[in-house]
N, C-alpha and C positions, 0 to 999 in steps of 0.2 A: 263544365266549361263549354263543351262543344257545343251543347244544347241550346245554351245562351248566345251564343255565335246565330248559331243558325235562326232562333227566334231574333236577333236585331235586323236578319239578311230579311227574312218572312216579311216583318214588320217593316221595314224601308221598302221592299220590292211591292207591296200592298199600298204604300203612300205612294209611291211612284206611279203604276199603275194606272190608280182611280184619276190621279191628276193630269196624267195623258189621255185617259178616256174624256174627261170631262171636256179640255180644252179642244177634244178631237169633235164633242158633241156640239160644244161653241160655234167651233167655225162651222160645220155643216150647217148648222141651224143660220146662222150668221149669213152663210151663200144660199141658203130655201130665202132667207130674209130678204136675202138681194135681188135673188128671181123672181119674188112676189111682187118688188117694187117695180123694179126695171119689165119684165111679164117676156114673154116669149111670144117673137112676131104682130110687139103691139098688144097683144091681150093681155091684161094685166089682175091679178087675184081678186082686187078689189070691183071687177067686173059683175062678178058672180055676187050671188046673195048671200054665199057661205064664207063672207073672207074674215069675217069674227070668228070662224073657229077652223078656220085655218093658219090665223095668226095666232090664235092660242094654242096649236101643237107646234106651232115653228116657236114661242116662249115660251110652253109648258117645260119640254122634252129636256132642253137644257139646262135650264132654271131645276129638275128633277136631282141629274147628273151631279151637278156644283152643289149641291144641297149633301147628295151619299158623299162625294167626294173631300167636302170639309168634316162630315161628320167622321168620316173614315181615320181623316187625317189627324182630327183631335183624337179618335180612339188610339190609333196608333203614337202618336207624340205622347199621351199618358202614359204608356210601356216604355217607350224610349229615354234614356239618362238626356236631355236638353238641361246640362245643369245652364246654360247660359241663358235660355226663352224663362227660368223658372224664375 
């Protein structure tokens, strides 16, 4: 019985987690997003010749995140009794 406690605490504190990490990666990505548009002192990303792959690590990185993060989330939700999502 304990065991089973402790694997639902595992498996919630793992969904929880990954889904604050994600959203944590969101918004950072989200304000690099905002400082490439808006640029600092006038200069702006789009300036340079590399701003296609610099806007590809500003939506790679997150887009990565949300990807473990749902996966995570369906792993863990198969373990979990949701008699109500089933």
């Amino acid at each position: 019985m304990m065991r089973s406690a402790l694997r639902k605490v595992t498996l919630y504190a793992l969904m929880v987690t990954t889904a604050v990490a994600a959203l944590a990666v969101v918004l950072w990505s989200a304000a690099g997003f905002l400082m490439m548009v808006v640029g600092d002192c006038g200069v702006t990303a789009f300036d340079f010749a590399d701003w296609p792959l610099q806007l590809s690590f500003v939506l790679a990185v997150p887009a990565v995140f949300v990807f473990v993060a749902v996966k995570v989330w369906r792993y863990c939700s198969r373990r979990l009794p949701f008699s109500s999502l089933r």
